[in-house]
Phi, psi and omega in degrees: 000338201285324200283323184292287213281334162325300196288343198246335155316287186332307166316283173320277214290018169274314154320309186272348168297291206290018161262315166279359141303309178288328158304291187309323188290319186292329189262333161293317178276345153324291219270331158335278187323310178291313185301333184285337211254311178283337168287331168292304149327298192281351194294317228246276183326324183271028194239274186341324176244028188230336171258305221280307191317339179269287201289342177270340172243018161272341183281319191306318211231039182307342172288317192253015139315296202271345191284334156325287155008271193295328196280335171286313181305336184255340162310305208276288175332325196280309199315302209302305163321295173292347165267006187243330164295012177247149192279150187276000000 
């Protein structure tokens, strides 16, 4: 009799541990989630003013818009090139 009822503390306080383990995991992936959720927003706002902030100085400025342009397009083009000249 002794070992069922031992055996049944055990039981229980094995249920309330893994139950406050589940809480605690649960009130964490809350807040995960909102933060994650708030990173998205900003995330989202500094895109949004990083294109108006492209397009007002591409209106201001078309010349040196396209000369950006041109000079990344040959960067990237010197990069591609040398990497394909190189022996494996």
């Amino acid at each position: 009799m002794e070992t069922s009822n031992g055996e049944a503390t055990v039981r229980e306080a094995s249920g309330n541990v893994q139950q406050a383990a589940q809480d605690l995991l649960g009130n964490a992936v809350t807040q995960v989630g909102e933060q994650a959720q708030q990173l998205r927003g900003q995330a989202r706002q500094l895109y949004a003013d990083f294109t108006d902030v492209v397009q007002q100085a591409t209106a201001e400025r078309p010349f040196a818009a396209l000369a950006i342009a041109a000079a990344v397009g040959f960067v990237l083009g010197a990069l591609r090139s040398a990497n394909r000249s190189r022996p494996d």
